[in-house]
C-alpha positions as CSV (number, residue, x, y, z in Angstrom):
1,X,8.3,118.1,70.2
2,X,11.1,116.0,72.1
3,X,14.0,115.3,70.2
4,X,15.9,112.3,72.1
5,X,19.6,112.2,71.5
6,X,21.9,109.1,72.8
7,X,25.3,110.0,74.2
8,X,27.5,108.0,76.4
9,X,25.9,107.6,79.4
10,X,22.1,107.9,78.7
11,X,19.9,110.2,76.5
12,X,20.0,114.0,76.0
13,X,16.5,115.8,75.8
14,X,16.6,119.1,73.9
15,X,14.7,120.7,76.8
16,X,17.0,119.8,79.0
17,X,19.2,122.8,79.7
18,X,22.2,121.7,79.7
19,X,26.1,123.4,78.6
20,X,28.0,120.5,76.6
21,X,28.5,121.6,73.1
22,X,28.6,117.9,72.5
23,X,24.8,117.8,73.3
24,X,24.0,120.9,71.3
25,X,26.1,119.8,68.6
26,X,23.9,116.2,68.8
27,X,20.7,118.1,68.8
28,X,21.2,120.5,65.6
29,X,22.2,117.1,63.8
30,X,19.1,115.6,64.9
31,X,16.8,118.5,64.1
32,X,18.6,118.5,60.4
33,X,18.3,115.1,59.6
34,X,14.7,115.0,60.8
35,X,14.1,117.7,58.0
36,X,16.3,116.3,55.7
37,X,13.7,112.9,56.2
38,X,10.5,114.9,56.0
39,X,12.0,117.0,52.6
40,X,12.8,113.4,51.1
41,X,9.3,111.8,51.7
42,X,7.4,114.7,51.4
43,X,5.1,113.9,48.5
44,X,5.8,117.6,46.6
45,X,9.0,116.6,45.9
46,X,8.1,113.4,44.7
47,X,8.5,112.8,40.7
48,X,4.9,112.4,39.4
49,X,4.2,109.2,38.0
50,X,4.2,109.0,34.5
51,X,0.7,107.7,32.9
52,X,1.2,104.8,30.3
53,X,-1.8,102.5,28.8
54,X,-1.2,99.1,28.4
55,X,-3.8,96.8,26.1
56,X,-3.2,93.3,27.6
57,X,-5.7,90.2,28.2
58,X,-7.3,87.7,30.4
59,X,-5.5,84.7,29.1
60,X,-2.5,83.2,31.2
61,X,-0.4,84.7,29.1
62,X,-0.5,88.0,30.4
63,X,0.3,86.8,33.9
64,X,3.6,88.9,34.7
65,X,1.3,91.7,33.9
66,X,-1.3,91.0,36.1
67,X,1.0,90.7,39.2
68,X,3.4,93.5,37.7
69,X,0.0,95.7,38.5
70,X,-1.2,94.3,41.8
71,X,2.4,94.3,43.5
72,X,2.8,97.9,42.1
73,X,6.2,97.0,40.4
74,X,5.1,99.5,37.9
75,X,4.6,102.5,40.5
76,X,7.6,101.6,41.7
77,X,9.5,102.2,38.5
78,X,7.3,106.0,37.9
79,X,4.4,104.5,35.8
80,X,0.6,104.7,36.4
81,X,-0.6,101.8,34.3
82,X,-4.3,102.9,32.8
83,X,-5.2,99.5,32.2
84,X,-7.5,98.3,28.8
85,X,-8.4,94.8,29.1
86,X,-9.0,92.1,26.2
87,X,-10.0,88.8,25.4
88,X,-7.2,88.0,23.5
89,X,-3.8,89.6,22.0
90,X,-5.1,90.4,18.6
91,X,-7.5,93.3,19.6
92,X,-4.6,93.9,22.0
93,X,-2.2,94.9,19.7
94,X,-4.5,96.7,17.3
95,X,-5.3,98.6,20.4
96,X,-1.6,100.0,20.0
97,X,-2.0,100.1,16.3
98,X,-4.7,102.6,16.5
99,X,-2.9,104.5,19.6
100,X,-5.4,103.9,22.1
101,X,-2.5,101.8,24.0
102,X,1.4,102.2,24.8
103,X,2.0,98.9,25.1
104,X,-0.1,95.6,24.0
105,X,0.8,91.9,25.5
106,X,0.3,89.6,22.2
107,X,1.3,86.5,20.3
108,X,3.4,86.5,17.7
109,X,1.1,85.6,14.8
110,X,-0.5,89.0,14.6
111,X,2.5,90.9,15.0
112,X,3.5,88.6,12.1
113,X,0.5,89.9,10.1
114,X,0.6,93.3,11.4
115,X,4.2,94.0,9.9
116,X,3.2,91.8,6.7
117,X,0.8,95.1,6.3
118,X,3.2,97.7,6.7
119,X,2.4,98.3,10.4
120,X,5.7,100.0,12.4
121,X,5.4,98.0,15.2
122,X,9.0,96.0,17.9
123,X,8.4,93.4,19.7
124,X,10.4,94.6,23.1
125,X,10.8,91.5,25.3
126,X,8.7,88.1,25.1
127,X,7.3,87.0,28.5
128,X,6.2,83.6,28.3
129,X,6.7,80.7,25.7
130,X,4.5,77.5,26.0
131,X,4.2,74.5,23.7
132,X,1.2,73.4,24.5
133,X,-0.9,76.6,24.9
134,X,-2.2,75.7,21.6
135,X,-4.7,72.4,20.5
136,X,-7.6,71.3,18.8
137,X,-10.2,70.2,21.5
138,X,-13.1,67.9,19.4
139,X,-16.0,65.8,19.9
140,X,-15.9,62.3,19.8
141,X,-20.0,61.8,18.6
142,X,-18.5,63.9,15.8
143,X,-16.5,60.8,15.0
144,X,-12.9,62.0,16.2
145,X,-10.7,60.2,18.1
146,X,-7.6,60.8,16.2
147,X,-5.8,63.8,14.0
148,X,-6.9,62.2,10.5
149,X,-10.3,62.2,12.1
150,X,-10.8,65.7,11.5
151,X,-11.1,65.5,7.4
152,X,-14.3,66.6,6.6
153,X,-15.2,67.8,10.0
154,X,-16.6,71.5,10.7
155,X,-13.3,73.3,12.6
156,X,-13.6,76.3,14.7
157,X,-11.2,78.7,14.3
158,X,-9.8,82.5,15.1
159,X,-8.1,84.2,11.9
160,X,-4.8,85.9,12.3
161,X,-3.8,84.1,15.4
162,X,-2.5,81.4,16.8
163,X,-5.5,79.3,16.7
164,X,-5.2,79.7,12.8
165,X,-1.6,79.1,12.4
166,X,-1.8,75.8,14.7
167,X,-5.1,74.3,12.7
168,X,-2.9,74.2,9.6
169,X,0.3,72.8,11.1
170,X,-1.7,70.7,13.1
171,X,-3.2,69.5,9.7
172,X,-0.2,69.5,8.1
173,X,1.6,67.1,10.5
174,X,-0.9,64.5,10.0
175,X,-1.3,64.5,6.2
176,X,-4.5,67.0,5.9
177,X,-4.5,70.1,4.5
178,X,-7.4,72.7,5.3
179,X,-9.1,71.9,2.3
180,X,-10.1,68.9,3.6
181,X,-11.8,70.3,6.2
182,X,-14.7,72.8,6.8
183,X,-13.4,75.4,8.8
184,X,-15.4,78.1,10.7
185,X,-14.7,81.3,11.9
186,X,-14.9,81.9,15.3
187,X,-14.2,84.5,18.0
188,X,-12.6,82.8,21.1
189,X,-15.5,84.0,23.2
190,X,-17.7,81.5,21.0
191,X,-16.1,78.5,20.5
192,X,-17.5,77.1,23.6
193,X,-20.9,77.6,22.7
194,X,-20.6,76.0,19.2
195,X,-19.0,73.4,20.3
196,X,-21.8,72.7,22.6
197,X,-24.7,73.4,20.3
198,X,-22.7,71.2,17.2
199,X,-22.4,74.1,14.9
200,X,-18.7,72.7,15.0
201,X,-16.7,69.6,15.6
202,X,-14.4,70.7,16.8
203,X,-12.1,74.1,17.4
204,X,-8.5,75.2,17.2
205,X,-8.1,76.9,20.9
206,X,-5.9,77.8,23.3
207,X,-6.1,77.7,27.1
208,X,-8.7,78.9,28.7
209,X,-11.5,77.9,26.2
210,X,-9.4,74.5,25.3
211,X,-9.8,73.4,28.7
212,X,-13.7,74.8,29.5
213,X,-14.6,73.3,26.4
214,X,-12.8,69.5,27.2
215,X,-14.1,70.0,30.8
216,X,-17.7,69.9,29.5
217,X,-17.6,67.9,26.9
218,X,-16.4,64.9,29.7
219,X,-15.7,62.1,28.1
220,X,-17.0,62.8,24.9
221,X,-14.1,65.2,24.3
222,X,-11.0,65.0,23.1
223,X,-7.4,67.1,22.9
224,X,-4.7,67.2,20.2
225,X,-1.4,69.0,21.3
226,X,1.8,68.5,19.4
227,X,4.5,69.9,21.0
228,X,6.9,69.7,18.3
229,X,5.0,71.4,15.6
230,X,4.8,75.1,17.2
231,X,6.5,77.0,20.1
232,X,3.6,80.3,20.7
233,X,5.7,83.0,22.3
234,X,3.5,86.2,24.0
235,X,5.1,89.1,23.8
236,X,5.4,92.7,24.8
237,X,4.8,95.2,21.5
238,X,4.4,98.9,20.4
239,X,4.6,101.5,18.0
240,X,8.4,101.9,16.6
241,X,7.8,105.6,17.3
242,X,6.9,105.4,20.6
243,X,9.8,102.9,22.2
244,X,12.1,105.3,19.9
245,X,10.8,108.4,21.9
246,X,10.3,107.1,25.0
247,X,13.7,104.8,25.9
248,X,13.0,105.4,29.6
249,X,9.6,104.0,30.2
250,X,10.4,101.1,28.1
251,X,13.2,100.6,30.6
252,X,11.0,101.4,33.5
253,X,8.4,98.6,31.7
254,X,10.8,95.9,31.8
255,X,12.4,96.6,35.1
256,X,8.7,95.9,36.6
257,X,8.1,92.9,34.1
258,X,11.0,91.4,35.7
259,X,10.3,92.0,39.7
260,X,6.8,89.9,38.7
261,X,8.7,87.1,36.8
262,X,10.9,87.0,40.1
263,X,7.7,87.0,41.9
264,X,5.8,84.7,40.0
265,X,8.8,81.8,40.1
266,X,9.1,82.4,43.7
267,X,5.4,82.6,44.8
268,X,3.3,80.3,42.2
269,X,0.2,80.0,44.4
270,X,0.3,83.7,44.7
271,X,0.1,84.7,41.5
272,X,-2.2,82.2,40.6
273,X,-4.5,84.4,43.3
274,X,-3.7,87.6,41.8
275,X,-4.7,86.4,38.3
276,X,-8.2,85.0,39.4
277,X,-8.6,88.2,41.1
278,X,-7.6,90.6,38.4
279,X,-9.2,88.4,35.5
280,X,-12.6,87.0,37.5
281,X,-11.3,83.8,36.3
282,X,-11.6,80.3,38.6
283,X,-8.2,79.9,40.3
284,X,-9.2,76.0,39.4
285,X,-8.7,76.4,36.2
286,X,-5.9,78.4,36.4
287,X,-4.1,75.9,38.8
288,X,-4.7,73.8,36.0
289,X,-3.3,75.5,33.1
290,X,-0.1,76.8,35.3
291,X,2.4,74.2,34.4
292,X,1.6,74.6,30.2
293,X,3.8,78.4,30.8
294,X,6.8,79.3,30.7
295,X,7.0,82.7,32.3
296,X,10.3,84.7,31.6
297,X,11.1,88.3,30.3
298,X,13.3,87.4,27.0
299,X,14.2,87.8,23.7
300,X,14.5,84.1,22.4
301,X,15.4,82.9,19.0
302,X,11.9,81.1,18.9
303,X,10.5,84.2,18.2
304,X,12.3,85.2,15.2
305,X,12.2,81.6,13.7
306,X,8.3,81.4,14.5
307,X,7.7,84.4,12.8
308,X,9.3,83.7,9.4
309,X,7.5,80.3,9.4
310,X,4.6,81.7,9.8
311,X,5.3,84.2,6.9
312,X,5.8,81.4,5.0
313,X,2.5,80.0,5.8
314,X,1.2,83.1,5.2
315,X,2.1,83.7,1.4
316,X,1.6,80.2,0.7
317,X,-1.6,80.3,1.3
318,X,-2.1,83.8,0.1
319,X,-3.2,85.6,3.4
320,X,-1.2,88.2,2.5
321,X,0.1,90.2,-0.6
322,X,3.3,90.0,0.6
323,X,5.6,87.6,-1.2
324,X,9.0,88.5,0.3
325,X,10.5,87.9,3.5
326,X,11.0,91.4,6.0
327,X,13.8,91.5,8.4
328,X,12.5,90.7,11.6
329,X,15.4,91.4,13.4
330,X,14.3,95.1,12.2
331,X,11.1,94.7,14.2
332,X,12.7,93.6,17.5
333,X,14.0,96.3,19.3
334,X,17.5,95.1,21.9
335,X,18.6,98.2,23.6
336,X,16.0,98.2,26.7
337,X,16.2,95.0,27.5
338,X,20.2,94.3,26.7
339,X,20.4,97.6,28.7
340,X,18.9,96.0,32.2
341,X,19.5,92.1,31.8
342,X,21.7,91.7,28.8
343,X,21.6,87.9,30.0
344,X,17.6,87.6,28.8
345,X,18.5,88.2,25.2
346,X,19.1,84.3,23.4
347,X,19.0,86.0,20.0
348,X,21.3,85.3,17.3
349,X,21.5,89.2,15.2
């Protein structure tokens, strides 16, 4: 090997004989910080990543996620990500409650339900907000063309989530209540298909199904948002123990969440590719649900106020035992994310 070495007047070869002490002085340094490079990028000296699993879904609300993976924020901060994919956040999340996950990317309506039941769960950070995620997508043979429209009318519907929580306010908001209506359980995976087939009227959805199902309905279908009746935040959650024990990789988790939330602002088109490719999901109808997100790593008052309404909802309608408030703000866990962008946290305590 050759070790080149500039001096004043030209470069110094190390087989060169030559007397200067200068030179020889030149060369040692050289030959040092050469070894001193190969020790750093060697890989045995490399810290072995540490394995974490996180449960998170398809939907668009998991984007920072997606592109937190396929930009390897999260190798970059020591974690091997084991990924364990899901249709939506409430098998997520009980993913995490039956330890077969670290971490679980979910709504806040079954977190809600999951603490009503005792679970010791924090939500760590939110990382999106949208309000109009949620809507009731209907038939217009079924005689709908308007929110009273629906009384009487066979409603899809997924318990313990958001499409649950947003039927009823939806109903509420225009003078119904549900038992006006006939509503049907549903997983989200078959609301298209009974829409289609009029085993329903219509479904309480969120995007993607909201916008296959309007898309083939045509003009026989459709929408009802209502942006001022409910905020859904999507959130990062796991066990208490777990963040408690592990206040590193929590740290590590968010400092990668945020690189893709950078990412994602600055490269929109981008991440819309990465999702269609992680997901198998048309970037069409992605591109089309885009601008219904909010994508930022928070903690955000509209968390803590949507949860105790939907507590309220909850034991007034006697889907849960419960008939107390908890303390939310016991469920949310600061120190991470105040730790590494005190700025994100819009929280009154």
């Amino acid at each position: 090997m050759v070790f080149f070495v500039w001096i004043k007047h030209g470069f110094y070869t190390s087989r060169t004989q030559q007397s200067g002490g200068i030179s020889k002085v030149c060369v040692i340094l050289m030959l040092f910080l050469v070894f001193a490079g190969c020790q750093k990028s060697s890989p045995q000296n490399a810290a072995p990543l540490q394995k974490i699993t996180i449960a998170y879904t398809v939907q668009p609300q998991s984007t920072l996620v997606h592109v937190a993976v396929a930009k390897g924020y999260f190798v970059e901060e020591g974690l091997d990500v084991q990924p364990l994919m899901h249709t939506y956040g409430k098998a997520a999340l009980q993913s995490v409650i039956e330890n077969k996950a670290d971490f679980a990317t979910v709504a806040e309506t079954p977190v809600m339900f999951n603490v009503l039941k005792g679970e010791r769960i924090f939500v760590v950070a939110n990382i999106e907000a949208s309000a109009l995620n949620n809507g009731i997508v209907a038939r217009k043979d079924a005689g709908i063309s308007t929110p009273g429209d629906l009384k009487g009318k066979r409603i899809g519907f997924t318990p313990g989530t958001t499409s649950d929580f947003f039927l009823d306010s939806l109903l509420t908001a225009n003078g119904l209540t549900r038992q006006e209506i006939q509503p049907v359980a549903l997983k989200p995976e078959e609301m298209q298909a009974a829409v289609m087939s009029k085993q329903v009227d219509a479904v309480s959805a969120w995007n993607y199904p909201l916008t296959l199902i309007n898309r083939q309905l045509g003009l026989n279908g459709t929408i009802f948002y209502d942006r001022e009746i409910y905020t859904e935040t999507f959130n990062i959650a796991a066990q208490q123990d777990f963040v408690q024990k592990n206040p590193e990789i929590v740290k590590r988790f968010l400092r990668a969440l945020i690189k893709a939330e950078d990412f994602v602002a600055k490269n929109p088109d981008e991440a819309q590719t990465i999702v269609s490719a992680a997901t198998q999901i048309d970037k069409d109808l992605i591109r089309d649900v885009w601008n219904a997100f909010n994508y930022h790593v928070a903690l955000d008052q509209t968390l803590l106020i949507t949860l105790e309404d939907e507590t309220r909802w909850a034991m007034k309608n006697r889907l849960t035992d419960r008939t107390d408030m908890p303390d939310y703000l016991s469920f949310i866990h600061f120190d991470s994310l105040r730790e590494i962008k005190p700025e994100a946290i819009k929280m009154n305590r």
